[in-house]
C-alpha positions in Angstrom: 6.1 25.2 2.1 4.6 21.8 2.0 0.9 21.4 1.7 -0.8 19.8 4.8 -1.2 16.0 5.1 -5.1 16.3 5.6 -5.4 18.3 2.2 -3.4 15.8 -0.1 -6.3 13.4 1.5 -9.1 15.3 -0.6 -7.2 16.2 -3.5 -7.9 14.7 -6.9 -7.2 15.6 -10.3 -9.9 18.3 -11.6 -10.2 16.9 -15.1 -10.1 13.2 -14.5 -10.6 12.8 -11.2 -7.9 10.5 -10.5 -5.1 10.8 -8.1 -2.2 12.9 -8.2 1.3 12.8 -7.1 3.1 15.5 -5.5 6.2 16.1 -5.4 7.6 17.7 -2.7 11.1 18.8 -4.1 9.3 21.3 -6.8 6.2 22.0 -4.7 3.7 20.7 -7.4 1.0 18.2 -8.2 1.3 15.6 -10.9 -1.0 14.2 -12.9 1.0 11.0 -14.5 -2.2 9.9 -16.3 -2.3 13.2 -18.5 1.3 14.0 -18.2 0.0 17.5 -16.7 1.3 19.5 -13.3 -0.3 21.8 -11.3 1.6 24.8 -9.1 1.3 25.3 -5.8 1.8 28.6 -4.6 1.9 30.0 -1.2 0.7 26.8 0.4 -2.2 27.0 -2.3 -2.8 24.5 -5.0 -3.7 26.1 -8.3 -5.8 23.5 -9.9 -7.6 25.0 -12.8 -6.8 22.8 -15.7 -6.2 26.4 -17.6 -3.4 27.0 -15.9 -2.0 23.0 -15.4 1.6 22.8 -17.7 2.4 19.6 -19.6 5.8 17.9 -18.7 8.7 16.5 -20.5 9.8 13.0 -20.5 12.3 13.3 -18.1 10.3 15.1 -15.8 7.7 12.7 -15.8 9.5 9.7 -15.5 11.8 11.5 -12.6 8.6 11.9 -10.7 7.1 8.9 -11.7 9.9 6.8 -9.8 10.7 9.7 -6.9 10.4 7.8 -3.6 9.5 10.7 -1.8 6.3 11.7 -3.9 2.9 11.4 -1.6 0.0 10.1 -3.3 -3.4 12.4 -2.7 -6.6 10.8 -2.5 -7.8 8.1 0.3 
């Protein structure tokens, strides 16, 4: 399920505070900055940098250049 419009408005990154990307197709935030992504499960983002995953290349430079990725922040 797709996180609400009004919520990727507040979001920002935890640990730098920057915007993130998310990307709809896998359901998780990106951080392209630190080359980290955060879950989101059951509608719920998970953003403790503890649990945040690193990404490969390919990953990051599929997202980086995905069209249908919303940017959080204002």
């Amino acid at each position: 399920m797709a996180l609400d419009s009004f919520l990727l408005a507040l979001l920002e990154d935890p640990v730098d505070h920057g915007e993130l990307l998310y990307v709809p197709s896998e359901n998780v935030l990106y951080n392209p900055r630190l080359r980290k992504v955060y879950e989101v499960r059951d509608s719920i983002a998970v953003m403790l940098p503890d649990e945040s995953k690193s990404v490969t290349d390919a990953e990051h430079d599929a997202w980086t250049n995905d069209p249908s990725v919303i940017r959080t922040g204002k």
